[in-house]
C-alpha positions as CSV (number, residue, x, y, z in Angstrom):
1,X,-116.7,-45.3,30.1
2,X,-113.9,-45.2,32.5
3,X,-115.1,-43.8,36.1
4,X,-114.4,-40.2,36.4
5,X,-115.1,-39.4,32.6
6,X,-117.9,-37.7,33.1
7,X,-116.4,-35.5,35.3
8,X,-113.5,-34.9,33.9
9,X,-115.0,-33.9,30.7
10,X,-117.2,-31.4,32.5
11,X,-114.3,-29.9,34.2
12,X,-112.4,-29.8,30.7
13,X,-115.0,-27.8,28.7
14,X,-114.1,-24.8,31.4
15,X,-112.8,-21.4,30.4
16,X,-110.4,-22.1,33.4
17,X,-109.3,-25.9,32.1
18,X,-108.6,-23.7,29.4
19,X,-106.1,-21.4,30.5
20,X,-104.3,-24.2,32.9
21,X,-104.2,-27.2,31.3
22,X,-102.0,-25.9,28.2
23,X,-99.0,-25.2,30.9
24,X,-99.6,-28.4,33.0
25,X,-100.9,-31.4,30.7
26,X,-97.9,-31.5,27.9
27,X,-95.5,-30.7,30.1
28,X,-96.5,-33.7,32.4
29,X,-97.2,-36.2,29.7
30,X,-93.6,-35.0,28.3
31,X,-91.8,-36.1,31.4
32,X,-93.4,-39.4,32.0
33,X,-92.9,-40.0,28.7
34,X,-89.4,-39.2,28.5
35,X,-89.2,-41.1,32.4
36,X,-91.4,-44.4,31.0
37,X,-88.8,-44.4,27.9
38,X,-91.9,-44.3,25.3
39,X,-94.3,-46.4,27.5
40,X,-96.5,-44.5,29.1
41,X,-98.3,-41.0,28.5
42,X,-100.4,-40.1,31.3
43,X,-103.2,-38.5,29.6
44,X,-103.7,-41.1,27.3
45,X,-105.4,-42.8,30.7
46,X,-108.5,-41.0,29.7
47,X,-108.0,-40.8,25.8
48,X,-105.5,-42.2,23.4
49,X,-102.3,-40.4,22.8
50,X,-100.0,-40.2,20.8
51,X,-96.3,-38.3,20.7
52,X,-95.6,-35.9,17.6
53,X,-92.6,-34.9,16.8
54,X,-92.9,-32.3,13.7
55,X,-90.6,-29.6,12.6
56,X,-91.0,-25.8,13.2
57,X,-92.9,-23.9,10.6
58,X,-90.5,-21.0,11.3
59,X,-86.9,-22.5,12.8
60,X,-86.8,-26.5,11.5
61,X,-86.1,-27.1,14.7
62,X,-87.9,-30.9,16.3
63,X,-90.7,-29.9,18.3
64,X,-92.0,-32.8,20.2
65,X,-95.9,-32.6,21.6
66,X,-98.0,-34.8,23.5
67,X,-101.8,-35.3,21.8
68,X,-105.1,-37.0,22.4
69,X,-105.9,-38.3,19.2
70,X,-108.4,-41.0,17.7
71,X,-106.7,-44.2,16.1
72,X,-108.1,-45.4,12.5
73,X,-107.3,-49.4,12.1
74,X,-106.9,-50.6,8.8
75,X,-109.2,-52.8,7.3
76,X,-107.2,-55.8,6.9
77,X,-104.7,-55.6,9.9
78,X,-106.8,-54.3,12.4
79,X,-103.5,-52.1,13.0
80,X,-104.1,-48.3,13.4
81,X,-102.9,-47.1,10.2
82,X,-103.8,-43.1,11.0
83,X,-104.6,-40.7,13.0
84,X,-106.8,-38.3,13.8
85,X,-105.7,-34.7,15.5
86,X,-107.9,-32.2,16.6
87,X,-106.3,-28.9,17.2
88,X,-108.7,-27.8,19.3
89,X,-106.0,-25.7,22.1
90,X,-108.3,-26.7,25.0
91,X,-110.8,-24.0,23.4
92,X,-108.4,-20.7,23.5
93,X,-108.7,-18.4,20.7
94,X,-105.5,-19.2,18.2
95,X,-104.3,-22.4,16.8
96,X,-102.2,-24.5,18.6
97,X,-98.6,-24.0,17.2
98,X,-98.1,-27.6,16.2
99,X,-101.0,-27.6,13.1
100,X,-99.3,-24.7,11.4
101,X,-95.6,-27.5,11.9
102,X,-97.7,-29.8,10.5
103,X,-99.3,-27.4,7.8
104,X,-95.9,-26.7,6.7
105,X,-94.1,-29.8,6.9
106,X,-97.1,-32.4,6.3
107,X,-94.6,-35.2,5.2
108,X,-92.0,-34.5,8.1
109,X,-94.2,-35.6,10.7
110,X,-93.2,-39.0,13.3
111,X,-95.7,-39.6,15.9
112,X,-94.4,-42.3,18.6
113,X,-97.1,-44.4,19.4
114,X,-97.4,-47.2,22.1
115,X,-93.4,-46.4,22.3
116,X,-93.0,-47.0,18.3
117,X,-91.8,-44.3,16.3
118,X,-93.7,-44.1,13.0
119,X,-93.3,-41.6,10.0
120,X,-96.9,-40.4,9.0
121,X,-98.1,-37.8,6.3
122,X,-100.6,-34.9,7.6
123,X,-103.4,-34.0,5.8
124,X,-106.1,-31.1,6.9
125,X,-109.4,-32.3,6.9
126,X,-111.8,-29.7,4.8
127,X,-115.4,-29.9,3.4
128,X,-117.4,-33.4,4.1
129,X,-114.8,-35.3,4.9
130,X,-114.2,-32.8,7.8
131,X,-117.5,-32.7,8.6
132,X,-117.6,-36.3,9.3
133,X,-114.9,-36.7,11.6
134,X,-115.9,-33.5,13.4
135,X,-119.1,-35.5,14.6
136,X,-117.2,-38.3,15.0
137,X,-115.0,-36.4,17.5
138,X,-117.8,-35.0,19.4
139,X,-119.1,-38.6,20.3
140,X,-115.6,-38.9,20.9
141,X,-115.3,-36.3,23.6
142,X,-118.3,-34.1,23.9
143,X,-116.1,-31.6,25.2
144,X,-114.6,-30.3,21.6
145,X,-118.1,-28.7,21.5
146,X,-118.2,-26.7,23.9
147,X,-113.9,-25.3,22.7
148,X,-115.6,-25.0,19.4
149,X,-117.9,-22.8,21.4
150,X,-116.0,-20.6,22.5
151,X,-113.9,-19.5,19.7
152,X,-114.8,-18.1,16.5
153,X,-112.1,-20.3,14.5
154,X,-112.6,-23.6,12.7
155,X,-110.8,-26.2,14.9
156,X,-108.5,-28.0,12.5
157,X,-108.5,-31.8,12.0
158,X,-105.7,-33.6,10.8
159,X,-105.4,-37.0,9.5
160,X,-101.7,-38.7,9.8
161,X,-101.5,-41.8,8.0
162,X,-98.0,-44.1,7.8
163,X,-96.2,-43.1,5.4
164,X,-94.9,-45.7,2.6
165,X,-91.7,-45.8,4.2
166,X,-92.7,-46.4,7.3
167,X,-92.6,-50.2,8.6
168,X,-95.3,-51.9,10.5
């Protein structure tokens, strides 16, 4: 574990991470990404991330969203082949607007990872297969317990895998 993590992921299961980080993280990782022309997201120095870049559920207009998310490799490549999203909204009470973009528009998804744009298909994680990956987040960062805590929603998980057409 990277120094600091500890820390960091106490400070991060706060009521008052929660109501700050929202305005500061995305927007930060946003402009060094956009600075770093794909190559570096900032909070991916404490957990992967990833750039998605969905449509609107309500305009169809690109929105474009900096993520933590946990890679899947394939089997045979040892390539990440998918995704894992938690829409967790730094514990706040409502859904984070992207899973309801991705809810609507589950094949119109790209996420730009390591500076690669890749087209992906979304799918919501439910019953055991949910399940699973929920405890595999929590060893993943602790801290999705204590958002889960917090609110009375289910925190959704996606899974975005490559999509045929998409080139490795």
């Amino acid at each position: 574990m990277a120094p600091g993590v500890r820390l960091i992921q106490k400070v991060s299961s706060t009521r008052t991470f929660a109501r700050i980080a929202p305005h500061v993280v995305p927007a930060m990782d946003r402009t060094v990404h956009r600075l770093t022309r794909g190559k570096v997201l900032l909070s991916a120095r404490m957990l992967p991330g990833l750039i998605l870049t969905v449509p609107g559920a309500r305009s169809g207009q690109l929105r474009t969203t900096p993520l933590a998310c946990m890679p899947e490799r394939g089997p045979e490549s040892g390539a990440e082949q998918s995704w894992i999203l938690v829409g967790s909204n730094f514990g706040r009470t409502g859904h984070p607007a992207w899973t309801a973009n991705l809810l609507a528009g589950p094949d119109a998804a790209v996420v730009n990872w390591k500076g690669q744009d890749i087209p992906v298909r979304a799918t919501l994680l439910k019953g055991a297969e949910r399940d699973a990956v929920w405890q595999t987040a929590l060893k993943f960062w602790p801290p999705y317990a204590a958002y889960q805590a917090r609110i009375e929603r289910e925190i959704r998980l996606f899974r975005l895998e490559r999509r045929d057409d998409a080139t490795t």
